[in-house]
C-alpha positions in Angstrom: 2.4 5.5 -31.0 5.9 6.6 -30.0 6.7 6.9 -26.7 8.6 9.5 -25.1 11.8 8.3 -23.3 10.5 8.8 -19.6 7.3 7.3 -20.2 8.7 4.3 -22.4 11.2 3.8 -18.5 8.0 4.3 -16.0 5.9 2.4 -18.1 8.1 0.0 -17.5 8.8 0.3 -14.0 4.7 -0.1 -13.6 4.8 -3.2 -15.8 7.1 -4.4 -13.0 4.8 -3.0 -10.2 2.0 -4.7 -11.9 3.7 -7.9 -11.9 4.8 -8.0 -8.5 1.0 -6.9 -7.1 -0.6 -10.1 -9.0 1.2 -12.6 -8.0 0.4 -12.7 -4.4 2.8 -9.2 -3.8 5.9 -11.6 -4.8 5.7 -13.5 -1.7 7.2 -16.5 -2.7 11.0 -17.3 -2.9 10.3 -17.7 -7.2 8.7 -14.6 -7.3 11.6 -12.8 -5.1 13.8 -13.8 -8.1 11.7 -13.0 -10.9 11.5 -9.6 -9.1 15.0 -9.2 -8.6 15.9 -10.1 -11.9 13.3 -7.6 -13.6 14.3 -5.0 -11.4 17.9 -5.9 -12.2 17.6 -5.5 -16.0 15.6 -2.5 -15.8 18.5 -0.7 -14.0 20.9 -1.7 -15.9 18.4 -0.3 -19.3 18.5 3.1 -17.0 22.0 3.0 -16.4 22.6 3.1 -20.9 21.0 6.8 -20.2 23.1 9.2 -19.6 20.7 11.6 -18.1 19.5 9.2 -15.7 22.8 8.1 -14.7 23.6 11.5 -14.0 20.7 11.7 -11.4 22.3 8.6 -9.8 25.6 10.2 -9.6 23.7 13.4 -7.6 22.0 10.7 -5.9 25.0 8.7 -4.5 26.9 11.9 -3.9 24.1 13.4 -1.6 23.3 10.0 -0.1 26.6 8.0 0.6 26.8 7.5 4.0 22.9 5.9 3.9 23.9 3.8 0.4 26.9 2.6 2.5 25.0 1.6 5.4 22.5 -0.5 3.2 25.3 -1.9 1.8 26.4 -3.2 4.9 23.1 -4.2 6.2 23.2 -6.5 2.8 26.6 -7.9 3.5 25.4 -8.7 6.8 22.5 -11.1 5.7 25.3 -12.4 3.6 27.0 -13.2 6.6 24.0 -15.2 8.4 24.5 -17.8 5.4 27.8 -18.1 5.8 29.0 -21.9 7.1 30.9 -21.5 10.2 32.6 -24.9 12.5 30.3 -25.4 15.5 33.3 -23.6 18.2 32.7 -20.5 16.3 28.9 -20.8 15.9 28.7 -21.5 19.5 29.8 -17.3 20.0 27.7 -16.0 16.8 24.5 -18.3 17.7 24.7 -19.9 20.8 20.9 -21.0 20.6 21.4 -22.5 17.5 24.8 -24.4 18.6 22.4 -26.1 21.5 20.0 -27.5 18.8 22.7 -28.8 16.7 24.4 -30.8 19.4 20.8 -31.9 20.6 21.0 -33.6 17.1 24.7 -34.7 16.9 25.2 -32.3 14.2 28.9 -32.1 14.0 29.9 -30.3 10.7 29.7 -26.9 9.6 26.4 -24.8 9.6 25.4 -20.9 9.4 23.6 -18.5 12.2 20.5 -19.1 10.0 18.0 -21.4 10.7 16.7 -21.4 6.6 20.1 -19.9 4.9 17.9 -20.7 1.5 15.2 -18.2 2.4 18.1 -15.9 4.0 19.5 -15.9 0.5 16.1 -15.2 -1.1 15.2 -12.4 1.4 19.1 -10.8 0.4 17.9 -10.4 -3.0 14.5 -8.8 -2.2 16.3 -6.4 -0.1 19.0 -6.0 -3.3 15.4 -5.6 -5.3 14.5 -2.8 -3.3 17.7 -0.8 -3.2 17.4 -0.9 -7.2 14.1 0.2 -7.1 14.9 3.0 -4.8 17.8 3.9 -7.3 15.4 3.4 -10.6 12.9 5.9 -9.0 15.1 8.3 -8.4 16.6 8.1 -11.8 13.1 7.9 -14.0 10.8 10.2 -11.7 12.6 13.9 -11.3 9.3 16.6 -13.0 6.4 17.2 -11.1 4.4 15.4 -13.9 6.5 12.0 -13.2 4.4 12.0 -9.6 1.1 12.9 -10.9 1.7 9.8 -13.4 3.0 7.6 -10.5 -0.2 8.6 -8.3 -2.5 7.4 -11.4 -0.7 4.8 -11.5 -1.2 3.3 -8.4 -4.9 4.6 -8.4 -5.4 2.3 -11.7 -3.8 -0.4 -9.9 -5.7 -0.3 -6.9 -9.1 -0.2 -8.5 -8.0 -2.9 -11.2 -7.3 -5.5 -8.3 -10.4 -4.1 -6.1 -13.1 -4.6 -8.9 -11.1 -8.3 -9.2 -11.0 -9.1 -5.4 -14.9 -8.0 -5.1 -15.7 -9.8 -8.1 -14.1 -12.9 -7.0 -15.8 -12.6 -3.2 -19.1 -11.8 -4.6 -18.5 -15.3 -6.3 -17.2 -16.9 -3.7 -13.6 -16.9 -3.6 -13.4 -19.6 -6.3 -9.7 -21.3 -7.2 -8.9 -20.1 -10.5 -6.1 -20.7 -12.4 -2.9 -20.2 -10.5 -5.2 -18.1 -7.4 -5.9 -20.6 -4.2 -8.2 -18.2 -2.1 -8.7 -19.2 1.7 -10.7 -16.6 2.4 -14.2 -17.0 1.4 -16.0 -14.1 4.2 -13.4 -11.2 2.6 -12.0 -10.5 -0.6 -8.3 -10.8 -1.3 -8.2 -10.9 -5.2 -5.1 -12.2 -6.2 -3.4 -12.1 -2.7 -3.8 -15.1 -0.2 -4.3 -12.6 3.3 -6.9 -10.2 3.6 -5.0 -8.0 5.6 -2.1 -7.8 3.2 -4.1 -6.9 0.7 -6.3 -4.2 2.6 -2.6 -2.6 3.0 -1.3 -3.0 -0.9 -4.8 -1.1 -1.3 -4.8 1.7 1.0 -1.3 2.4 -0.4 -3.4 3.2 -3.5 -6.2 4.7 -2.0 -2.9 7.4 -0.6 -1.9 7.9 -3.8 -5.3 8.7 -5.5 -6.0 11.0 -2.8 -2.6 12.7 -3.6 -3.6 12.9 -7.0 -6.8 15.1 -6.3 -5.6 16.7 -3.6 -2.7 18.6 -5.6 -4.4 19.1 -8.8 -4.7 23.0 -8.0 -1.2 22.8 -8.4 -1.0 20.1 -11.3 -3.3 23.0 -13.5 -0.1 25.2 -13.5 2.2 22.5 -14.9 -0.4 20.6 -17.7 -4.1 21.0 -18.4 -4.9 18.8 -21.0 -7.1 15.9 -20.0 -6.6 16.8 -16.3 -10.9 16.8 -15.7 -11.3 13.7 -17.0 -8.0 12.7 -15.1 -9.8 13.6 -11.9 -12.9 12.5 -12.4 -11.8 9.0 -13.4 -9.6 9.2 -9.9 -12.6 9.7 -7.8 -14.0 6.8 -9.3 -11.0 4.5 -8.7 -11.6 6.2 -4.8 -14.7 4.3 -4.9 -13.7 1.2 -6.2 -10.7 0.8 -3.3 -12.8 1.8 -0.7 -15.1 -0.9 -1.3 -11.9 -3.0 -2.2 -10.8 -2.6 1.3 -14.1 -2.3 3.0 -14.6 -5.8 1.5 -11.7 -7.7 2.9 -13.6 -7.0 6.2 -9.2 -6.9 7.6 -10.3 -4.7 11.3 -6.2 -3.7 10.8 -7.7 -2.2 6.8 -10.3 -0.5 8.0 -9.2 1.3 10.6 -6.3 2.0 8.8 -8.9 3.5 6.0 -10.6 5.1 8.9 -6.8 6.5 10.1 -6.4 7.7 6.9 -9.5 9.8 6.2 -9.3 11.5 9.0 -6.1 12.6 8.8 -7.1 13.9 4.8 -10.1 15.9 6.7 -8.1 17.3 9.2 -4.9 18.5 7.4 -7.5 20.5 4.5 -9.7 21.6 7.1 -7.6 23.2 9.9 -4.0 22.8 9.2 -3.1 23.4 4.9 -7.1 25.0 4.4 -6.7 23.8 1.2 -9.5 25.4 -1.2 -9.9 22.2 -3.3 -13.6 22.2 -1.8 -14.1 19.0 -4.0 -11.3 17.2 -2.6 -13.4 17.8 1.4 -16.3 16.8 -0.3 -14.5 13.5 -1.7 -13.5 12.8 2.0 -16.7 13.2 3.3 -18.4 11.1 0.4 -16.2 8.0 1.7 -16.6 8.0 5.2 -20.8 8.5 4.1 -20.5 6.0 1.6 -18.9 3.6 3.6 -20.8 4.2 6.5 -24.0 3.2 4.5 -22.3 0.6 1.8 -21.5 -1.4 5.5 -25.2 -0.6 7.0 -27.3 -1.8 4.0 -25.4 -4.6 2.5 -23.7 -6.0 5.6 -25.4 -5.1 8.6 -25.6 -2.2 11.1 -23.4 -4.4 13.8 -20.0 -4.6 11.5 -19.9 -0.7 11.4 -17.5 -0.6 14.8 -17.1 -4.5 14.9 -14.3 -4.3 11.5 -12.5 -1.3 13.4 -11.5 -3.4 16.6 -8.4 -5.2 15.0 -7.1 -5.3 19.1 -10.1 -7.3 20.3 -10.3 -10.6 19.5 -7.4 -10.6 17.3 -4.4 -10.0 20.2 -6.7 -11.3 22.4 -5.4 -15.0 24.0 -6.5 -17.8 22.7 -8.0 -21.2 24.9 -9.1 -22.7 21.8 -6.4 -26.3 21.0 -7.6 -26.3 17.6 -6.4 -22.5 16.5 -3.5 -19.8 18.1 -4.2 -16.2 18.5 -1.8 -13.3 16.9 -1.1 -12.2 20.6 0.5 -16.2 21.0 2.7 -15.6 18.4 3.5 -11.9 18.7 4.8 -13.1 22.2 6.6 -16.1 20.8 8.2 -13.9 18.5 9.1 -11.5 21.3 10.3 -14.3 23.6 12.7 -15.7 20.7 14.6 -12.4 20.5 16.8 -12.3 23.2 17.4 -16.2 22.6 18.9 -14.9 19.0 19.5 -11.2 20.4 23.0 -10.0 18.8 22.7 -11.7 15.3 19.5 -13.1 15.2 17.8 -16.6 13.5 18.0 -15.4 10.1 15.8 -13.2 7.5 13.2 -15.2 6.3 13.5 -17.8 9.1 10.3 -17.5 11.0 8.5 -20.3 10.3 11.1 -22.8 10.9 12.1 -21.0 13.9 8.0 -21.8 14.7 8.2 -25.2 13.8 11.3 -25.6 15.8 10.3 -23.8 19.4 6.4 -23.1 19.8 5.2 -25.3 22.1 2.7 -28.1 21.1 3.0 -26.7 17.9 2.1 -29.5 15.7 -1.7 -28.6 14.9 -0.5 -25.5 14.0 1.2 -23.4 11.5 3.0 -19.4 11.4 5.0 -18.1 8.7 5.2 -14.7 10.4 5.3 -13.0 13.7 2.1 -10.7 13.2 4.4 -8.4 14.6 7.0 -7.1 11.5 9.0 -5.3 14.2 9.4 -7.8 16.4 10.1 -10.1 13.3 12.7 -7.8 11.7 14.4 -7.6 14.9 14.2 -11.7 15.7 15.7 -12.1 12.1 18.2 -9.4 11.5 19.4 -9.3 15.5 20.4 -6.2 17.4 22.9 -5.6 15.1 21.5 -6.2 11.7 18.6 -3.9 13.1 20.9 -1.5 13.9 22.0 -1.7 10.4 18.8 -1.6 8.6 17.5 1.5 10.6 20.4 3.8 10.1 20.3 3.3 6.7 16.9 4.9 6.8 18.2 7.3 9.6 18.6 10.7 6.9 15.2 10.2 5.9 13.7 9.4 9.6 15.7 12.2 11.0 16.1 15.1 8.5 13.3 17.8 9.7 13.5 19.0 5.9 11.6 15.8 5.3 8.7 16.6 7.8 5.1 17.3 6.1 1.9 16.1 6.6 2.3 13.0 4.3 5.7 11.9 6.1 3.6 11.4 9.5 0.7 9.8 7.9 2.9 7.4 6.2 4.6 6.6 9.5 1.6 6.6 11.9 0.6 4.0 9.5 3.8 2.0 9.5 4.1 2.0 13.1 0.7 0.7 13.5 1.3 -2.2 10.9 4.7 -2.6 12.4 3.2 -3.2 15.7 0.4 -5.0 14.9 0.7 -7.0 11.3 3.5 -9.1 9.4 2.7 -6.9 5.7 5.5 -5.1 5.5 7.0 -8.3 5.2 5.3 -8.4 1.7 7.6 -7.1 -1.0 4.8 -5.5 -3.1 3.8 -3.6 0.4 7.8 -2.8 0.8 8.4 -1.1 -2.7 5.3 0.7 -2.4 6.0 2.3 1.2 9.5 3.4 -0.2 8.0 4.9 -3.2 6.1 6.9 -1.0 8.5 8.4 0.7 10.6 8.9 -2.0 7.3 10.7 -4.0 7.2 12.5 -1.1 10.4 13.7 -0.8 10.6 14.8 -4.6 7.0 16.5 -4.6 7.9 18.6 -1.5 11.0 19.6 -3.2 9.2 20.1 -6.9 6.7 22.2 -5.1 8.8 24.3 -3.5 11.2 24.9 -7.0 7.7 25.9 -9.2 5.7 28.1 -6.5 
């Protein structure tokens, strides 16, 4: 079968999506290469187009001041890894200087406390940028987003029917997966929580999908019953993907979610998709009942509370609570405030300054704000948010999916390390980015 030319590039960019989400998200310093490398070559294959390089040029031309920024922002994690004599690292990283001459370390070292996973963390933020460029080259038609949404639906019920497979097994070690969960399932990813993100990312998508396929009936028709009907299957198979993982942050992030679906075709868009309501209400009943019979009546409210015992403090010496290390990662900032300890530099940072900390182990903050602004420092922050700042900022941008997307940001932000994740990263951009291009598609065919 011969592919048509925009299909033959997003089947491609999927492949790499697909890639990423089984190996752990690509949360490993090999797999932030492979990424970087794939994403690399497939840009430069959507450069050869001339067509799609023209939609980078409008891209870069409507965009500049937010490409240069990022730029910056990528120069500057450059510039933690860069080997400075101890006078001037004294003034950059005064902090740092203090442990170095604790240890009679005389010769040259870098504002970074790991410059290695510095490095590694500058090329999954070059990773991203290319993504960022490669959707906006590959997915311009209103058709392009409805294929993206069943996309990500097919993903998310591919690794749900895996993860609850696995659980329903027991979490077994197979092959290359090492699962330390054994009450939740996480399929191929090694944190619940993570994973109950990566799918509710999904679960947005496929409710995108049927909730605009009034619209979709305008632009193509053929197979579109079977499209949707297959979609409100893969709705089933999330849900109980992330009702599964028993994560409290998941499901009430799920819980979030629905609501918010309800609400906006109720009483704000009225939308007259009466299947798509009924699809809503079918998941809140069916997970309501799925949690009653097969795990008990008491877990109904007890998975939502992801601020109980979870950033609750901890009296235990043989285990450290989130709220610990959320403020140990808040305490640390304004010990590395202006350029801070280094992207990627968490753990040693851990290692290093938590007290007593030998029984235990942190390789995140739980807190990805407070972590992003520990490792980038006031000024790399600065960097990495006005970047964003058009698309935080512009009211043109402003729908219903835009606040859902950052209610649910700033609660993970607050509250969780997995937008740390890279799979989790790419996603959320893509979202936006959908968003952007749907609202904008929408508007050009009513």
């Amino acid at each position: 079968m011969n592919l048509k030319k925009n299909k033959k590039y997003q089947y491609l960019f999927f492949l790499i999506l697909l890639f990423v989400s089984v190996f752990n998200g690509g949360n490993s310093n090999i797999l932030i290469q492979i990424n970087f490398i794939l994403s690399s070559s497939l840009f430069i294959y959507c450069l050869n187009d001339k067509n799609y390089s023209s939609h980078l040029k409008d891209f870069y031309t409507k965009n500049k001041s937010s490409i240069f920024i990022y730029i910056f922002f990528l120069l500057y994690l450059l510039f933690q890894i860069i080997p400075f004599p101890l006078e001037i690292l004294k003034l950059l990283s005064k902090e740092k200087y203090t442990y170095l001459k604790h240890l009679n370390y005389n010769n040259e070292s870098s504002i970074s406390l790991s410059p290695s996973n510095t490095f590694f963390q500058f090329l999954n933020y070059v990773s991203i940028f290319l993504i960022i460029l490669i959707t906006k080259m590959i997915f311009y038609k209103y058709r392009h987003i409805f294929r993206f949404y069943f996309f990500l639906s097919i993903l998310g019920a591919f690794h749900s029917c895996i993860a609850v497979f696995l659980y329903l097994n027991g979490n077994p070690d197979i092959f290359f997966l090492e699962n330390s969960y054994y009450n939740g399932s996480t399929g191929f990813f090694i944190n619940r929580t993570v994973f109950s993100i990566f799918l509710l990312t999904c679960l947005i998508a496929s409710l995108e999908y049927l909730k605009n396929t009034d619209f979709e009936k305008k632009i193509k028709k053929k197979d579109n019953f079977f499209n949707k009907t297959y979609v409100r299957l893969f709705v089933v198979f999330i849900t109980i993907g992330i009702i599964t993982t028993f994560s409290k942050l998941g499901n009430f992030l799920l819980l979030i979610t629905i609501i918010f679906y309800f609400i906006n075709s109720q009483f704000i868009e009225k939308n007259n998709n009466k299947i798509f309501s009924y699809v809503l209400i079918f998941i809140i009943l069916f997970d309501v009942l799925f949690m009653g019979y097969f795990f008990g009546s008491e877990k109904l409210v007890e998975r939502y509370l992801f601020l109980n015992e979870d950033l609750s403090l901890n009296n235990n010496a043989t285990s450290i609570s989130r709220l610990e290390i959320i403020q140990f990662g808040y305490i640390q900032i304004k010990n590395f405030f202006l350029f801070g300890y280094g992207a990627g530099s968490f753990e040693i940072l851990f290692k290093l300054k938590f007290l007593d900390s030998a029984p235990f182990y942190a390789n995140h903050a739980h807190s990805s704000l407070l972590e992003f602004i520990g490792e980038f420092g006031f000024l790399g922050f600065i960097l990495f948010i006005l970047s964003f700042f058009k698309v935080l900022f512009n009211k043109n941008n402003y729908n219903f999916n835009y606040f859902l997307y950052l209610v649910i940001i700033i609660i993970i932000l607050l509250s969780d390390f997995s937008l740390h994740i890279p799979i989790n990263q790419i996603i959320f951009v893509n979202l936006f980015i959908i968003n952007n291009l749907f609202r904008k598609t929408k508007i050009m065919h009513q």
